[in-house]
C-alpha positions as CSV (number, residue, x, y, z in Angstrom):
1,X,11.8,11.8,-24.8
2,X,11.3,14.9,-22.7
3,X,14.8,15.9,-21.1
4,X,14.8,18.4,-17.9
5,X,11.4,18.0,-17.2
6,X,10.0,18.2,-13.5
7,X,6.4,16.2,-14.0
8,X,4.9,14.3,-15.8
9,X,1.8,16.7,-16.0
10,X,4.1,19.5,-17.3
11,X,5.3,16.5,-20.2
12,X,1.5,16.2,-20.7
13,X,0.8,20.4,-20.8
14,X,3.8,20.4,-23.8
15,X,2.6,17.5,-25.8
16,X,-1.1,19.4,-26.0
17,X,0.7,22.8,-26.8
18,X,2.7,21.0,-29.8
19,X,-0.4,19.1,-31.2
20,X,-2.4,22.2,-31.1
21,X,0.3,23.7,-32.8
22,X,0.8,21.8,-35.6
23,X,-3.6,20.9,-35.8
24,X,-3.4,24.7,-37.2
25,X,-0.8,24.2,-39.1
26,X,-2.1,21.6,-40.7
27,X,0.8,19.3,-39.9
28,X,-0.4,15.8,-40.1
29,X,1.0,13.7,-37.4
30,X,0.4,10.4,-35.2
31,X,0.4,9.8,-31.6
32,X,3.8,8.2,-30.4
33,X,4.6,6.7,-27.3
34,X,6.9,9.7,-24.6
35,X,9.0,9.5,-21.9
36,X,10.1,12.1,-19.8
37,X,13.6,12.0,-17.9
38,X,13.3,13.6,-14.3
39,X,16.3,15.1,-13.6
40,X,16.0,18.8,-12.3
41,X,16.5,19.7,-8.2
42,X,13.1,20.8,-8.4
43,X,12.0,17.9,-9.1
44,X,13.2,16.4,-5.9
45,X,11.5,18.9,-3.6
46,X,8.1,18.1,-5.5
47,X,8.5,14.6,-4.7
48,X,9.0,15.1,-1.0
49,X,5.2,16.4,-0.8
């Protein structure tokens, strides 16, 4: 779960920065199911466009 997070394409832009991340480190891991909890002001302006 992604808390204070104004779209779901910035929740997408941090998932690929943390798999990148641990792919150099060498960090084996597994895709999981996310969610993302839209709860910021901002997020209300971007939804009136």
């Amino acid at each position: 779960m992604f808390p204070m997070i104004i779209s779901a394409k910035e929740a997408k832009r941090i998932l690929e920065e943390v798999k990148e991340e641990l792919k150099k480190k060498e960090v084996p891991y597994q895709d999981v199911e996310t969610g993302i909890m839209i709860e910021t002001p901002g997020s209300g302006c971007l939804q009136q466009r």
